[in-house]
GUMIBA-547746 format. One record per residue (C-alpha): residue number from 1; x, y, z; residue in three letters. Coordinates in steps of 0.25 Angstrom, whole numbers. Layout:
% GUMIBA-547746
+-----+-------+-------+-------+-----+
:   n :     X :     Y :     Z : res :
+-----+-------+-------+-------+-----+
: NUM :     X :     Y :     Z : ALA :
...
+-----+-------+-------+-------+-----+
This chain:
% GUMIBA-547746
+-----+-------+-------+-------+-----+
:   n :     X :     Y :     Z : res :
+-----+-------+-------+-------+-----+
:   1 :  -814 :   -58 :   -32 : UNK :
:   2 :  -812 :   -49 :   -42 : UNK :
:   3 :  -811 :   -34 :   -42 : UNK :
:   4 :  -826 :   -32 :   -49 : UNK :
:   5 :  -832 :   -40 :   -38 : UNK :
:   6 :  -829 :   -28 :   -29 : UNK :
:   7 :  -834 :   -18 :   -37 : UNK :
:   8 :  -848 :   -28 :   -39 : UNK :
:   9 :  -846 :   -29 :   -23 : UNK :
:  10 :  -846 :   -14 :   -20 : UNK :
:  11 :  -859 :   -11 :   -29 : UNK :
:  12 :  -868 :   -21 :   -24 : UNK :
:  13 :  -863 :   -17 :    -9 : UNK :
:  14 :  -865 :    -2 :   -12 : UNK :
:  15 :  -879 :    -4 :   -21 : UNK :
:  16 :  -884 :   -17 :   -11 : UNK :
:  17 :  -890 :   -18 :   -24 : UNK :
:  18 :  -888 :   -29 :   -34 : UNK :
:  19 :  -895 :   -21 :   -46 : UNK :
:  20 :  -888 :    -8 :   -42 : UNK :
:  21 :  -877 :   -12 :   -41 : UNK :
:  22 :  -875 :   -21 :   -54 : UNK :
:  23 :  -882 :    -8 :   -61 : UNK :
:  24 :  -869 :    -1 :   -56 : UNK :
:  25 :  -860 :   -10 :   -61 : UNK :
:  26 :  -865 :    -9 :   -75 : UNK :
:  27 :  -870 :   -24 :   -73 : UNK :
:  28 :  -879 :   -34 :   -73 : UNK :
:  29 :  -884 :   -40 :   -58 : UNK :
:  30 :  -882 :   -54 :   -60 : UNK :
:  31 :  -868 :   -52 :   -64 : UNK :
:  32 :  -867 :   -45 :   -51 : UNK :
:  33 :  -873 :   -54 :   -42 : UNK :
:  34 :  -864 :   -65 :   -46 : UNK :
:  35 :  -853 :   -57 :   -44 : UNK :
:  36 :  -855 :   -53 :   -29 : UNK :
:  37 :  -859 :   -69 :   -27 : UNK :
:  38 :  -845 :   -72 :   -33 : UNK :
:  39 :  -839 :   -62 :   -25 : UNK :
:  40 :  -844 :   -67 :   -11 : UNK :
:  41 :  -841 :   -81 :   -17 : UNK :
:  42 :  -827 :   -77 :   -18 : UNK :
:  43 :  -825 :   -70 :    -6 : UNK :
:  44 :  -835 :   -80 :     4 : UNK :
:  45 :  -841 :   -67 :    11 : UNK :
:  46 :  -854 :   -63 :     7 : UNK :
:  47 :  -857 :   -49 :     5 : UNK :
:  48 :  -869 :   -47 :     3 : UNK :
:  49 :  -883 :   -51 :    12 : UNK :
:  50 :  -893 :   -51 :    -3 : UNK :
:  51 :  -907 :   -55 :    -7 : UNK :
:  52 :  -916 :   -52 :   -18 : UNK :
:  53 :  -919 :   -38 :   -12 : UNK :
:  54 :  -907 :   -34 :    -2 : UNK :
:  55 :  -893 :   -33 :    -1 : UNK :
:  56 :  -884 :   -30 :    10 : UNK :
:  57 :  -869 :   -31 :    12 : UNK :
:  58 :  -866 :   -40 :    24 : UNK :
:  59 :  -855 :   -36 :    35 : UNK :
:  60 :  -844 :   -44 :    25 : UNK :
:  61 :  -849 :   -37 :    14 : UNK :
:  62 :  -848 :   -23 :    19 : UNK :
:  63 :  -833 :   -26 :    23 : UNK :
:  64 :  -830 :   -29 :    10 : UNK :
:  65 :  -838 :   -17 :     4 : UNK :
:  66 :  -828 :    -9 :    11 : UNK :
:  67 :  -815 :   -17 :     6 : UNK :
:  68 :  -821 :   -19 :    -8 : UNK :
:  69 :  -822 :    -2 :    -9 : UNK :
:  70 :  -810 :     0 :    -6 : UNK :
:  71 :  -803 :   -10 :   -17 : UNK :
:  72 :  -811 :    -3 :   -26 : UNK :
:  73 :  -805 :    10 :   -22 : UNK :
:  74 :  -791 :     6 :   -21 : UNK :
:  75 :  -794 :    -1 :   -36 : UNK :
:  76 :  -799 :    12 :   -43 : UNK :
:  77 :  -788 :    20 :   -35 : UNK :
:  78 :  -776 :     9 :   -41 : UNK :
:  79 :  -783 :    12 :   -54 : UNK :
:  80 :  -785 :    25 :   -54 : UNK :
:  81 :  -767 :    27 :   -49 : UNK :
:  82 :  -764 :    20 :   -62 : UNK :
:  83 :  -769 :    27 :   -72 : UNK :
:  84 :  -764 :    38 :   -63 : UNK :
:  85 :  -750 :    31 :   -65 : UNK :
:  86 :  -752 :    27 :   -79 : UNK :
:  87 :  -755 :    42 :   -82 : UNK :
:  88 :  -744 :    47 :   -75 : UNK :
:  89 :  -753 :    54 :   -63 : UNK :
:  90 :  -748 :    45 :   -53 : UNK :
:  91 :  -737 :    37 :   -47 : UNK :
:  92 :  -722 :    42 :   -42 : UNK :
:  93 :  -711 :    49 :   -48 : UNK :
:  94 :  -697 :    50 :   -42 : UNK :
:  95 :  -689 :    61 :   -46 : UNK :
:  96 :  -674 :    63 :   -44 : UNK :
:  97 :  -669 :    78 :   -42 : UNK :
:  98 :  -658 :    80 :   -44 : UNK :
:  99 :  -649 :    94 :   -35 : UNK :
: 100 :  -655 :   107 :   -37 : UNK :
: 101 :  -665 :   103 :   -46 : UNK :
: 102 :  -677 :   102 :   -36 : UNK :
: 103 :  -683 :   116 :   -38 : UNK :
: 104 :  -683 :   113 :   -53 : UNK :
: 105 :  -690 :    98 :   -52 : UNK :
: 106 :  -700 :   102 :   -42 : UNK :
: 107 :  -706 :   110 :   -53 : UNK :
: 108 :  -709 :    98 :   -61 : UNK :
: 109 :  -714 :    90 :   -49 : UNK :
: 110 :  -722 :   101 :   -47 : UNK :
: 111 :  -728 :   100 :   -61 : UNK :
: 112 :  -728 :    86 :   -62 : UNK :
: 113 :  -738 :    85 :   -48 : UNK :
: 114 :  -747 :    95 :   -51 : UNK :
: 115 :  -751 :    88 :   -65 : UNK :
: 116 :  -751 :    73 :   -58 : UNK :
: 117 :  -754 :    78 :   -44 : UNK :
: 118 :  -755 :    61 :   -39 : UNK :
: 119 :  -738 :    57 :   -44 : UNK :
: 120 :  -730 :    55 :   -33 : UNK :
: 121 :  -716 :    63 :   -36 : UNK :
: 122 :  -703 :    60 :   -28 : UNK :
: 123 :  -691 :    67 :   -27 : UNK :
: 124 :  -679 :    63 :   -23 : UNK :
: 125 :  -665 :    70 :   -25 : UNK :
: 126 :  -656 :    63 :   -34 : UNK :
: 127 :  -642 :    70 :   -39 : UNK :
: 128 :  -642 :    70 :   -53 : UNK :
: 129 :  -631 :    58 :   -56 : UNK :
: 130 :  -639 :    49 :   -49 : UNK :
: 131 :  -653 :    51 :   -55 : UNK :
: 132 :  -649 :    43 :   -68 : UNK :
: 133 :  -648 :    31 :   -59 : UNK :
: 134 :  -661 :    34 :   -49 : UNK :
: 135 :  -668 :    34 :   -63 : UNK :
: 136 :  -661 :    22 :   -69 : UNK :
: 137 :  -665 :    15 :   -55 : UNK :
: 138 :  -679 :    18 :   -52 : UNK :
: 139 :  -676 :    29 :   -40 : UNK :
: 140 :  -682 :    42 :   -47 : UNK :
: 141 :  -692 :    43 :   -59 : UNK :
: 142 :  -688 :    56 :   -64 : UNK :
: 143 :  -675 :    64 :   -63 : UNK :
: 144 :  -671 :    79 :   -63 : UNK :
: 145 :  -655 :    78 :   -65 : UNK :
: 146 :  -644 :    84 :   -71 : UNK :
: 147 :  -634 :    77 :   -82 : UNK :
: 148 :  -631 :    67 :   -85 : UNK :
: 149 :  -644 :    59 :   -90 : UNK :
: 150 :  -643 :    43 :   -90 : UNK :
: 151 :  -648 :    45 :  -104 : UNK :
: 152 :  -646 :    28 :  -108 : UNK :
: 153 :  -659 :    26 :   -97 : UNK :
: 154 :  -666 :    40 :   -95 : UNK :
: 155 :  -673 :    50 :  -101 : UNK :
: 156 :  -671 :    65 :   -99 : UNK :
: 157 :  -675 :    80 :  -104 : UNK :
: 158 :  -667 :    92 :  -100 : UNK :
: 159 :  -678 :   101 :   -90 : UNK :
: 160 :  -667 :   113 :   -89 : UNK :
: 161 :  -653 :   119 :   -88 : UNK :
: 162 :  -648 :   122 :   -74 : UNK :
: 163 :  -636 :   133 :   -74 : UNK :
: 164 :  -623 :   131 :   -67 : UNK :
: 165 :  -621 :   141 :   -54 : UNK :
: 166 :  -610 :   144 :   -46 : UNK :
: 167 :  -614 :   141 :   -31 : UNK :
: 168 :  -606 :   149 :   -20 : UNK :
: 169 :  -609 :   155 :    -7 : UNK :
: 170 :  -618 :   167 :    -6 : UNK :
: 171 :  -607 :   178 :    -1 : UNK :
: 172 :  -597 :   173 :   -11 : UNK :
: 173 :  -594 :   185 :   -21 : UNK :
: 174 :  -598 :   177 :   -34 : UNK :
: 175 :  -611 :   174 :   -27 : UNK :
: 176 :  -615 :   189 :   -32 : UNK :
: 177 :  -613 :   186 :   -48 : UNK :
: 178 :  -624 :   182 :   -56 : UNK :
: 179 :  -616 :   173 :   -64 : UNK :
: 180 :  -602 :   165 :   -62 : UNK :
: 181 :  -592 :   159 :   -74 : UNK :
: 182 :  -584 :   150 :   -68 : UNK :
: 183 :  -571 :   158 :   -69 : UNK :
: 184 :  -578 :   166 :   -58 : UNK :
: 185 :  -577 :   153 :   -49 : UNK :
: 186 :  -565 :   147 :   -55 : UNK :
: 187 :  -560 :   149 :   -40 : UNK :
: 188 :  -570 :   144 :   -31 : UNK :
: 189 :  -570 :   130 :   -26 : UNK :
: 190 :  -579 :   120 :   -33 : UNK :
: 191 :  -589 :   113 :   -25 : UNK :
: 192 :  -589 :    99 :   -33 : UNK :
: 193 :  -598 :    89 :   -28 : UNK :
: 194 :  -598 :    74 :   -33 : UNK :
: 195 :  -601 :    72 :   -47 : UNK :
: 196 :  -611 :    61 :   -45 : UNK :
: 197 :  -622 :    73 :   -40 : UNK :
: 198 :  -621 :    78 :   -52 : UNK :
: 199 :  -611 :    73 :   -64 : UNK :
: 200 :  -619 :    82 :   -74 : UNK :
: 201 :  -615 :    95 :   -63 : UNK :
: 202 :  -603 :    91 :   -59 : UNK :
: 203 :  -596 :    88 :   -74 : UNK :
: 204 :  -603 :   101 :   -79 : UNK :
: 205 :  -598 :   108 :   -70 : UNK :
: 206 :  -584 :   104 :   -69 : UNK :
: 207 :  -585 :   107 :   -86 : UNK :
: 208 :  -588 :   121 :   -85 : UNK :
: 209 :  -576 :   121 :   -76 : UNK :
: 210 :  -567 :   116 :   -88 : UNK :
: 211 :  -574 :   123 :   -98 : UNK :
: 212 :  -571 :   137 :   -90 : UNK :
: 213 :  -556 :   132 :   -87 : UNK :
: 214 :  -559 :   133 :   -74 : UNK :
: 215 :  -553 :   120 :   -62 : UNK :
: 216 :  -563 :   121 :   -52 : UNK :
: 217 :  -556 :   118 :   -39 : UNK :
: 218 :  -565 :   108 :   -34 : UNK :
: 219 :  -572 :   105 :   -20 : UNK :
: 220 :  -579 :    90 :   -21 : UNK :
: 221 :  -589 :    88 :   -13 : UNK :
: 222 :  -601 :    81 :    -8 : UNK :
: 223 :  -611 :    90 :    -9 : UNK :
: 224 :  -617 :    98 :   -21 : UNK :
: 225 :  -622 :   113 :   -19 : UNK :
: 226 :  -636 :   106 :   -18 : UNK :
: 227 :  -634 :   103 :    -4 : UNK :
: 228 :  -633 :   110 :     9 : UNK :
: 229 :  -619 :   105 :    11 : UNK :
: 230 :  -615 :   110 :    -4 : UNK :
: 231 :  -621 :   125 :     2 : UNK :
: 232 :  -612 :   124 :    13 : UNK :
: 233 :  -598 :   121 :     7 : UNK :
: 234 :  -603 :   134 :    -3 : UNK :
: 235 :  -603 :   142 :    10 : UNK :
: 236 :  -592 :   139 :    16 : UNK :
: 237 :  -583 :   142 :     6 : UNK :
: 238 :  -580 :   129 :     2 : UNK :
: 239 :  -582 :   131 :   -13 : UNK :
: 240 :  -593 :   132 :   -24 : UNK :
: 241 :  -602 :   126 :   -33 : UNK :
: 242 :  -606 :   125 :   -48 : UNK :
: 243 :  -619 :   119 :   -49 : UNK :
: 244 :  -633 :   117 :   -54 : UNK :
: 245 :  -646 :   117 :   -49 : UNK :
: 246 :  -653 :   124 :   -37 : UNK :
: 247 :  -644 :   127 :   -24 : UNK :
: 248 :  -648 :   141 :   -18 : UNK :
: 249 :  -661 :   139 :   -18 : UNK :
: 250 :  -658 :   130 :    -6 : UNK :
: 251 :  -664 :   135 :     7 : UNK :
: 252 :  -651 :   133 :    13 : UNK :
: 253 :  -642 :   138 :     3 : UNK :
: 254 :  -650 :   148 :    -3 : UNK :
: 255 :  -643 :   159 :     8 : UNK :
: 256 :  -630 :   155 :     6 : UNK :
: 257 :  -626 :   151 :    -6 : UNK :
: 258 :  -627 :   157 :   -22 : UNK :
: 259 :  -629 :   151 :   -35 : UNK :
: 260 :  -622 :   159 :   -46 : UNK :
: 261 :  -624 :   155 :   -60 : UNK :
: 262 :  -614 :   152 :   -69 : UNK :
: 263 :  -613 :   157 :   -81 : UNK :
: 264 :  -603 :   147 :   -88 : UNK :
: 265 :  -605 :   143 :  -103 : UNK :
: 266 :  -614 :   131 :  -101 : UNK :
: 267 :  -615 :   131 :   -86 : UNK :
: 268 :  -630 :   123 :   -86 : UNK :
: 269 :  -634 :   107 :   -85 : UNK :
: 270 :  -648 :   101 :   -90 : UNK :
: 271 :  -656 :    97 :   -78 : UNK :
: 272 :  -664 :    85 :   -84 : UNK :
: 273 :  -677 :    76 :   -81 : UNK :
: 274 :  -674 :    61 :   -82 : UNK :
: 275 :  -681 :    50 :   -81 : UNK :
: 276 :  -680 :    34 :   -87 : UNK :
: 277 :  -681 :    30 :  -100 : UNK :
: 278 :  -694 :    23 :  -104 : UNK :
: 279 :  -701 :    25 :   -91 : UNK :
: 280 :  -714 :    22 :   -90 : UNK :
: 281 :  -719 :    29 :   -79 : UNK :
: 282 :  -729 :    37 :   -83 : UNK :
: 283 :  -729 :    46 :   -69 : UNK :
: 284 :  -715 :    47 :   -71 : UNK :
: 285 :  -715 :    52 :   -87 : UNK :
: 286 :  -726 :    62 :   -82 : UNK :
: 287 :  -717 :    67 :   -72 : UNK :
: 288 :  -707 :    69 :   -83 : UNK :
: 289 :  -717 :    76 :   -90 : UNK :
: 290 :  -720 :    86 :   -79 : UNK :
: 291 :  -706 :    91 :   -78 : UNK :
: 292 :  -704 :    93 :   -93 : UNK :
: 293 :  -718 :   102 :   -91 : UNK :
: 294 :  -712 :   109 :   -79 : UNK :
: 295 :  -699 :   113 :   -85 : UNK :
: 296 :  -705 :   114 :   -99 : UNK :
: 297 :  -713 :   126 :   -93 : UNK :
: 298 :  -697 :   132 :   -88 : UNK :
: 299 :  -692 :   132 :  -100 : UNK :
+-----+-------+-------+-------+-----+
């Protein structure tokens, strides 16, 4: 049985109608008579009760009248999702944000589902130094990251420049500047957490330390500014920040903490879209798309 044989199937059981039907399929009724004979052949059930005036389906044939609509369907819908696919309109993208950087990427998810409203997008939180291997290994599509860029396997454009701030608790006495060179710090403790967050942060950092001739006295830790915990030793006293993307706008830190900007020669770091190297995806390069539009339009 072949997939036309349905489509024969279905017009002579909506018709009951030989002629009408064959006239409907753009074909002659001989043709068409042969093919339901051959489709009941193949199948051993007998669709249909005919003579040279009347047709009716028979209780079999209804049956099959009922699956054989809804192949049809399911066919013209699998047709109709890959040229969706092949135009980019359809199918899944994950994306890898990395900290701070969600209120910026929602903008080009935002523009991306409003011009293919049927993609699928998935977001997942990935720290920047990791995101070269979850693109290298399948696990996101599309990364928003800071330096460095796997440059050998990916492609990647600078969207924008992120200052470096100073961040510090609320009631702290620096907290009332609008700006802060690092001599006005030189004596606060230095939150420092793991370079594998962020290597990009973390070494640039720690240069504009050298560059000002400045030792930082260091703090390691677990956490980055980012996270609840990274608020919390803010807070209390315990040290602060140099960091990049967006940390008081946190519902939970919002109250207590403040973000000064530093006004250090060169205190910025590209944030970048990256994604793999001759990828074929045609979802996933129209996503890319999307978000040079998005940020093309910030500029």
């Amino acid at each position: 049985m072949e997939f036309r044989h349905l489509r024969y199937f279905v017009a002579v059981a909506e018709e009951l109608n030989f002629s009408r039907a064959a006239r409907r399929l753009h074909m002659a009724q001989p043709p068409l008579s042969q093919q339901i004979h051959q489709l009941e052949e193949e199948t051993g059930i007998r669709l249909f009760v005919r003579n040279k005036r009347h047709v009716e389906l028979t209780n079999a044939g209804r049956v099959f009248l009922e699956e054989a609509r809804k192949l049809i369907t399911q066919a013209q819908h699998a047709v109709d999702a890959a040229r969706l696919a092949q135009r980019g309109e359809a199918g899944l993208v994950k994306i890898g944000i990395a900290s701070g950087l969600g209120e910026k990427v929602n903008q080009a998810v935002a523009e991306h589902l409003k011009r293919f409203p049927g993609i699928e997008i998935q977001c997942q939180d990935v720290v920047s130094t990791r995101q070269n291997d979850a693109l290298r290994e399948l696990k996101i599509d599309v990364g928003f990251l800071r330096p460095p860029i796997d440059l050998a396997n990916l492609e990647s454009e600078v969207l924008f420049e992120e200052r470096f701030f100073v961040v510090l608790p609320r009631e702290h006495p620096l907290a009332k500047h609008p700006e802060l060179r690092l001599k006005d710090i030189a004596n606060e403790p230095l939150l420092l957490f793991d370079r594998s967050v962020s290597s990009g942060v973390y070494d640039k950092g720690l240069e504009l330390y050298r560059q000002a001739g400045i030792v930082p006295k260091v703090i390691a830790t677990a956490t980055d500014p980012h996270e609840e915990a990274g608020i919390i030793l803010v807070t209390s006293g315990k040290g602060i920040y140099l960091t990049v993307g967006a940390v008081v706008s946190h519902p939970v830190s919002g109250p207590k903490v403040s973000a000064v900007p530093l006004s250090e020669p060169g205190a910025t770091i590209d944030v970048h879209v990256a994604w793999r190297k001759n990828e074929p995806s045609t979802a996933i390069l129209a996503f890319v798309d999307s978000t040079r539009r998005a940020f093309a339009r910030q500029a």
